[in-house]
C-alpha positions, 0 to 999 in steps of 0.5 A: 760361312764357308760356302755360297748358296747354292742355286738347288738350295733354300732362298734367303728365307728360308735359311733365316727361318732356320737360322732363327731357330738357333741362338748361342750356341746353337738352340732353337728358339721358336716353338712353331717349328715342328721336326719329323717324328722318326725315332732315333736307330740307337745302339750301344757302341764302344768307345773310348769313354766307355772303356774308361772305367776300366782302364788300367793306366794309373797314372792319370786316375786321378784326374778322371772324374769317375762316378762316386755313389755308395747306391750299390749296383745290385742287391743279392740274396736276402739283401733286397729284401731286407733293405726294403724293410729297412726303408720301410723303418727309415723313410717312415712308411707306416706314418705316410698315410696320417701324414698326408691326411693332415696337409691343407690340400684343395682335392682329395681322392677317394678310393673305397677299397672292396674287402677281401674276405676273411678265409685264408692266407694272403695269395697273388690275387691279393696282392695284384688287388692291393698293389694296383690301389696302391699304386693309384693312391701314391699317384694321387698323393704326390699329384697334391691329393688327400687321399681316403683309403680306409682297408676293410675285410668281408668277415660273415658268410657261409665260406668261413663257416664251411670253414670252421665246421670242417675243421671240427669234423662230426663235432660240428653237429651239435654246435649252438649258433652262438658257438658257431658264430665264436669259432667263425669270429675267430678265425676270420681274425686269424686270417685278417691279421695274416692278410694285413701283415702282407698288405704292410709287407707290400708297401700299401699305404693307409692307416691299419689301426684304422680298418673296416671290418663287416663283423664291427657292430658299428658297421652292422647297426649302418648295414640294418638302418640300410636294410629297413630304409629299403624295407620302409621303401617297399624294396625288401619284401618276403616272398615264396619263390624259387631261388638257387638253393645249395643241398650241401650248404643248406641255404640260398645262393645268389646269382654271384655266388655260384660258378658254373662247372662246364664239364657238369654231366647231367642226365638228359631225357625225352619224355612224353606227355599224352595229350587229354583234351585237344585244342579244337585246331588240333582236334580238327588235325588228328582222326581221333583214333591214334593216341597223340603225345608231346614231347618233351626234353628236360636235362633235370629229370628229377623236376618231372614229378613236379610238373605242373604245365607245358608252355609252347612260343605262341608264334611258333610252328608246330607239326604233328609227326608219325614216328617211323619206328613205333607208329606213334604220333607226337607233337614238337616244334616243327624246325625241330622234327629233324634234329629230335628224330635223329636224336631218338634215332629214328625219322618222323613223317610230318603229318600236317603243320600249326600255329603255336596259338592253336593249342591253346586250352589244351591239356595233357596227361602227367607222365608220372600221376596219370589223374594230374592234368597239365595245361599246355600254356603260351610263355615268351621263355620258350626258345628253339636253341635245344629240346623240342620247342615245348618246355616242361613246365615246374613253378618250384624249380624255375625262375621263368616257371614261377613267372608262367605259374603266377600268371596261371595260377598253377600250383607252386609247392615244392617237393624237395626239402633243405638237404636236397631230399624229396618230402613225403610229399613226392609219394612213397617212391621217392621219398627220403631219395637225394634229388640229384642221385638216388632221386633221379635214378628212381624218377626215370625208372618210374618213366619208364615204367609208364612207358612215357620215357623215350630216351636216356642220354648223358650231357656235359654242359655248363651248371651251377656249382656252389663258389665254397662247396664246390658242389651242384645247387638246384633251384627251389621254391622257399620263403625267402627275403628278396630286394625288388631290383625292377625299378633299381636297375632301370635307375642303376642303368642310367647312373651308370651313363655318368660313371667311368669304366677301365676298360670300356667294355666291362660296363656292358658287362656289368648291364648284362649280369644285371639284366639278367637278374631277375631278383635278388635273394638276400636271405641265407638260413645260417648262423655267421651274419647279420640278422634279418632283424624280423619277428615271426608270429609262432603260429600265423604268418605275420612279420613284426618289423617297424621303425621302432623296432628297428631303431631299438635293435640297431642300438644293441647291435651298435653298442654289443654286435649282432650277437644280440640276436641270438643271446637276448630273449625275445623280450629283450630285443623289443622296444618296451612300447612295443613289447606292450602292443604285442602282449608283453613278455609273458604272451609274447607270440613273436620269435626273432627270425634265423635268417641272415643278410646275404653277404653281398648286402653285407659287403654291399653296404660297406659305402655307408660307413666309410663314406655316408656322405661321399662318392667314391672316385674310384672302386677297382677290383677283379671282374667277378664284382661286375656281378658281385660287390659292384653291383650290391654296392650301386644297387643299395646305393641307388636304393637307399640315396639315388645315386652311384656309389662310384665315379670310376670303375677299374675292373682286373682280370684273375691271376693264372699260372705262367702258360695261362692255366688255372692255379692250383695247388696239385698242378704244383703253380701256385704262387706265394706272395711270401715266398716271391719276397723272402724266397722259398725252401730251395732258395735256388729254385725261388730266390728271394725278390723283394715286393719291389719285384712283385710290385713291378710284375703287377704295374706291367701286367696287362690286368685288363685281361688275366694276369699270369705269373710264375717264375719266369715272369719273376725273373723278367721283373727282377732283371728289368729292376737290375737294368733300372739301378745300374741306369740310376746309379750312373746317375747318380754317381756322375751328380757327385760334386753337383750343386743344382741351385748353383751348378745348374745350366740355364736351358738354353746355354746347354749342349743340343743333346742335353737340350734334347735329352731335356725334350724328351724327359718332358714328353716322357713325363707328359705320358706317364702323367697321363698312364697314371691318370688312366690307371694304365699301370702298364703303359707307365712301365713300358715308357720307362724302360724304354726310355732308360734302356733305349734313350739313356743306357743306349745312346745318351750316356754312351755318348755323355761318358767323355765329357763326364769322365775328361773334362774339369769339374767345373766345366760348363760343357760337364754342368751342362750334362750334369743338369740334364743328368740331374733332372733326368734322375729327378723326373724318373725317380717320380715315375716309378715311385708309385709302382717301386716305392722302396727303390724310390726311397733307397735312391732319395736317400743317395742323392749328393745334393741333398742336404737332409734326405727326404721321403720322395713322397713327400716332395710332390709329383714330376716337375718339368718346365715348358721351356724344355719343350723344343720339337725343333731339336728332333729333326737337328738330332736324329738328322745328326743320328742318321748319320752316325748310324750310317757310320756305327753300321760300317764298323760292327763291334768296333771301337768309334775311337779309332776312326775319323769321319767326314760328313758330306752334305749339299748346301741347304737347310741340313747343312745349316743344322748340322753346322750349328752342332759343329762350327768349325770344318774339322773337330774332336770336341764338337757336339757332332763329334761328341754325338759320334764318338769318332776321333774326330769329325769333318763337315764339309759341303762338297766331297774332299779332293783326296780320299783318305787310305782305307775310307768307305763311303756310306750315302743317305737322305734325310727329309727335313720338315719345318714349321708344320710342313710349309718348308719340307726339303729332302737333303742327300749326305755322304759318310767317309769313314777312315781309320783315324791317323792319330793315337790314343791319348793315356788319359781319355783313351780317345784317338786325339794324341800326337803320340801314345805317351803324350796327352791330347790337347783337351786333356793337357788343359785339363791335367794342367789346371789341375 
């Protein structure tokens, strides 16, 4: 030691605690001692090391040790690629999934893929879906899992039959069942094969001659056994009831196949309803001359004829009201006087005031059939958010309006049939009229006629579309298939307690689109699905459904799909023990029904052919299945064997163009997966990325929320991509020659900053581990680039550079860097391998030091070792960093290597550790010097006597914070900086030679030996 103790300094004690933390050459050795968490002010400087690569002197060129990698900087144009899909044919992609299926392996991760439907071309929607499980599934592999993944389509349903029909135009018409199922069946194919071509593009890992398809007989005879369990069960039932009914598609829609218009423009009335029979409270309010109506506010005018009550909120008040304008009196709630009057434009006088329970009994007279009597009714649906407080009341057209009718016995026929037409029922006025055009024209017509409409006015609000027609549904009573959800949710509910959810919040999503349902329809009057395996009478309404029946159909279908069903007579489809109960072929009354399941039952049920026996730990799809596939899946599940289906749940956002707008084909931002990998037509507006790059777009998004894209976006991932392969290739080129079973420096012999680069890795490790586990795909890449663009690019190889490039190969100071080098390369290749599998694989292949590449999939996950782990080497490093950033500021865009610098510091514990980097006073090979890049570093405990000609001085503090906080000790230092008196040597162009054309002292040894 070079100094006393200074009496404002630490007691022996403490400096023996902090010299226990070092060994040779100068490491801390207990884990106890915990640094500040200050992050690192780091910059890219210029230095003599890092102009190296570019010198033009020659004559020492070949004594520097220059990186050497064939692992080219960047890939151009059609390159990436197809590069990709050489790696792809090279490290054996296609073979991965059948690979680690057969290893002996303790755990094995289960993802059920939902299935996309079969109706198109593969889109970004897809490819944000299929990479995201990818990702995960990689994950898990390298992690020492078996993974299950087995791909499927959703391949029935009215969007592909839509489809179809369109395409052939009038000839539609007149098509079979039979032809329309053909023609569906073969473009579903069509688009399955396009769809999986992508998929495979992308690099998603699974077995793809081994997929699940819903049109498989296989897949459709478990769907029917699923059926009839719940049937047997009492949970499928028929019933008449009303149900969104879609005119332009002919069928009932679930609740998760409709989207809502919110620019829907309906038109809005206020109708009256002239009472008949007062209640005796309200007989005793009115004098009994004036005529009373209520009224009423309805934005379905077309429900009107249907009528059947007027329900009111019992604990509600109520007034009756002069209306200043025409005299009239009229019945509403009474909060809603004002805002009616202002509406009709008018006032209304508050006659007197009542309980809504005093207008029980009471009767009105229809507003359209003046011998119709319409009951007024109490109801708990009522509310006071719009209209007048009194609800027009049609059972046939309205779920709470079934729910009242039922209750009240009221009728519940319906007036519109199939095609959205009024029946001959309706009466000669209306017949034949589409319901929601000419209909309602000619309802309002007829209201005004009876004078009992007071007003007309057009409404934007939100109203069901059907999802493929893209057309306005109505609800409507029909005889209908429906599951009895009541006591399934409630059970669903509770499961779901159990079951994870990525993020939080989408669980009460999903609870509140359950809640909301008040029954599920799974019936659709189409031809391309699963049939409703049911024989109806011919005359009476009797249903021949039974386990034999179910057992004989279930066996035809597995063995020649459901196409069964409508190419065997009656007869056929029977069990012959059956066929004998119920009079035989020749009197056979029974006919196969034409309804088939819902496709949600459909997709739904997918969990019993690809995992009967399991849980899946894992579904992830976009946050519409909250209320479509999630929900289908875990209520059939709870239905058929009491438990979810899931352990976690990752719920996506949409993909929306670059400013967050809708994609659309007219906006001109749509977004081709295809043309993002292979380019588009003008190559300069849309180059060719590669899937890497599409890959990365999707780990980085915030899919949590709504996922945007565009070329912008592409740009970004593609430039981020490029900073990450010059980070690789500088590691790999400057492990050539590196041997790490024989080369390698034991942890605690390497360089501090080494050590502290090792440090760092395993607290990156460590977080990105724990993102994967998360399914944060987007943390895991923000980890990374900061840690190569920051840590690596900025500062470690910036300061590395020298000691790589000048010292001999065999150096044990260069082994020290190239140790860390090599783990860094190793622990970083693992962590993006998931989300970048061919830039993993392409780096796997230019590693020197392997003997016979191997796929990185094939070697495990991150491996790092705790003894890296030495949070006492933050505080010794960025107490050193401080003051190299107090000298790094004082010369901006300058080179390092052409200045001195002393550092001052009182004596203390900061001196003891910035001691331990520099042992003797004056240096240009130390680890201090090294980390500052100067010609050479002086560390002294008291300011110099003489000043150095042009020197500035630069002052800080640094708070020094050991064994969790029992010793804290602020220290001051001093940074002179001086431009350096020496010359730059020709070799490793640092300020450290007696002459220009002279070698510097490290650099003569080197040549010497060499």
């Amino acid at each position: 030691m070079r100094w006393g103790l200074s009496p404002r300094g630490p007691g022996p004690a403490a400096l023996a605690a902090a010299r226990s933390l070092w060994g040779p050459p100068c490491l801390p050795r207990r884990p106890g001692w915990r640094g500040t968490t200050r992050r690192l002010l780091v910059r890219s400087v210029t230095g003599a090391s890092n102009q190296l690569q570019n010198s033009s002197d020659g004559r020492y060129r070949d004594t520097v040790l220059l990186p050497q990698t064939s692992f080219p900087m960047k890939l151009l144009g059609r390159q990436q690629p197809d590069m990709e899909l050489e790696i792809q044919q090279k490290c054996g992609f296609s073979e991965l999934y059948s690979w680690q299926r057969e290893r002996k392996v303790k755990t094995e991760f289960c993802l059920h893929d939902g299935p996309p439907y079969a109706n198109g071309d593969p889109h970004v929607g897809h490819a944000l879906n299929k990479i995201l499980k990818d990702i995960a599934n990689r994950y898990h592999m390298m992690r020492g899992s078996r993974i299950h993944f087995v791909p499927g389509w959703d391949c029935h349903g009215l969007p592909i039959e839509i489809k179809v029909l369109s395409e052939l135009g009038g000839k539609a018409q007149n098509l079979s069942a039979m032809e329309i199922r053909k023609k569906a069946r073969s473009f579903a194919k069509a688009a399955i094969e396009k769809q999986k071509s992508a998929f495979i593009r992308w690099g998603v890992m699974a077995d793809w001659n081994n997929c699940y398809y819903t049109f498989d007989g296989k897949y459709e005879a478990k769907q029917l056994r699923i059926f009839y369990q719940m049937y047997d069960k009492g949970l499928i039932y028929r019933s008449y009831k009303p149900v969104f009914w879609s005119p332009s598609s002919r069928t009932a829609l679930a609740e998760a196949e409709l989207e809502y218009n919110p620019e829907h423009v309906s038109r809005s009335i206020y109708v009256k309803f002239p009472l008949l029979k007062p209640a005796p409270k309200l007989a005793s309010l009115l004098d009994g001359s004036s005529p009373v109506s209520f009224l009423v506010w309805t934005t379905q005018p077309w429900t009107i004829p249907a009528n059947q009550a007027i329900c009111y909120m019992p604990d509600a008040k109520y007034a009756i009201v002069k209306c200043s304008k025409s005299g009239d009196l009229y019945v509403l709630a009474a909060d809603k006087a004002t805002t009616v009057a202002s509406a009709l434009e008018t006032t209304f006088e508050v006659i007197s005031t009542f309980s809504g329970v005093d207008l029980e009994n009471g009767t009105c007279t229809h507003p359209l059939i003046p011998d119709k009597v319409s009951p007024l009714l109490p109801a708990n649906h009522v509310t006071m958010a719009k209209g007048t407080g009194l609800v027009h009341t049609a059972p046939a057209h309205g779920m709470e309006d079934y729910s009242v009718a039922s209750q009240h016995n009221l009728s519940m026929d319906c007036l519109v049939d199939e095609d959205g037409i009024f029946t001959d029922a309706a009466g000669p006025d209306l017949r034949k009229k589409a319901v929601l055009e000419e209909g309602t024209d000619v309802v309002i017509q007829m209201l005004e006629a009876s004078k009992n409409l007071l007003k007309e006015e057009k409404l934007a609000h939100s109203y069901p579309y059907d999802w493929r027609a893209k057309k306005p549904v109505i609800i409507r009573a029909s005889k209908q298939w429906f599951v009895d959800i009541t006591d399934l949710k409630a059970t669903a509910k509770e499961l779901l307690k159990k079951v994870k959810f990525i993020p939080g919040s989408a669980l009460n999503a999903m609870v509140d689109t359950m809640d909301r349902r008040p029954y599920w329809c799974i019936s659709r009057q189409r031809a391309w699905g699963v049939p409703i395996p049911v024989f109806h009478h011919k005359t009476k309404d009797e249903l021949l459904i039974n386990s034999q029946t179910i057992e004989h159909i279930v066996k035809l279908v597995e063995e020649h799909g459901s196409d069964v069903w409508w190419t065997l007579p009656p007869e056929q489809l029977l069990p012959k023990e059956v066929l004998a109960q119920v009079g035989g072929a020749d009197a056979l009354e029974f006919v196969p029904g034409r309804d088939i399941l819902d496709i949600w039952f459909d997709s739904g049920t997918s969990w019993s052919y690809v995992l009967p026996d399991q849980t899946a730990d894992l579904y992830l799809e976009g946050k519409d299945q909250l209320g479509g596939w999630f929900q289908s899946s875990l209520l059939t599940s709870v239905a058929a064997r009491k438990k979810a289906p899931f352990k976690t749940v990752v719920v996506h956002g949409f993909t929306l163009g670059e400013k967050g707008e809708k994609m659309s084909k007219s906006l001109g931002n749509v977004i081709d997966p295809d043309a993002v990998i292979n380019g588009g037509q003008d190559q300069n507006k849309e180059p060719p990325y590669g899937a890497d790059v599409l890959r990365w777009w999707v780990a980085e998004s915030n899919v949590f929320t709504e996922v945007t894209i565009g070329p912008s976006a592409l740009s970004a991932a593609r430039d981020d991509i490029s900073k990450l392969r010059n980070t690789l290739r500088f590691l790999l080129g400057n492990v050539a020659g590196f041997n790490p079973e024989t080369d390698s420096v034991p942890v605690n012999n390497m360089y501090v900053i080494d050590q502290y680069m090792l440090h760092l890795l395993q607290d990156l490790a460590s977080k990105i581990t724990d993102s994967y586990k998360q399914y944060d795909f987007g943390r895991v890449v923000r980890l990374l680039r900061a840690f190569y663009t920051r840590e690596l690019s900025n500062f470690y190889f910036s300061i590395i550079k020298d000691r790589l490039y000048c010292e001999k190969a065999s150096d044990p100071r260069r082994r020290s860097c190239q140790t860390a080098l090599a783990e860094i390369l190793d622990v970083m290749v693992r962590s993006f391998a998931p989300i970048l599998p061919h830039l993993a694989e392409e780096v796997f292949q230019h590693i020197p030091y392997s003997k016979e590449p191997r796929s990185v999939f094939r070697t495990g996950w991150i491996n790092t070792n705790s003894i890296w782990k030495k949070p006492g080497l933050e505080e010794a490093v960025e107490s050193a960093c401080a003051m190299r950033d107090a000298f790094l500021r004082s010369i901006p865009g300058r080179n390092a290597a052409e200045y001195e610098v002393t550092i001052v510091i009182e004596p203390g514990l900061l001196f003891e550790i910035i001691e331990m980097l520099q042992a003797e006073e004056t240096s240009s090979t130390s680890q201090l010097n090294e980390l500052m890049m100067s010609s050479q570093t002086t560390l002294l405990p008291q300011e110099p006597q003489v000043m150095a000609a042009g020197a500035t001085e630069h002052t800080g503090t640094f708070l020094i914070n050991l064994e969790g906080g029992d010793i804290r000790e602020e220290s001051s230092y001093k940074v002179i900086v001086a431009p350096t008196t020496k010359e730059k040597c020709p070799r490793c162009w640092k300020h450290t030679a007696e002459s220009s054309d002279t070698l510097c002292a490290r650099c003569a040894e080197v040549v010497r030996e060499k």
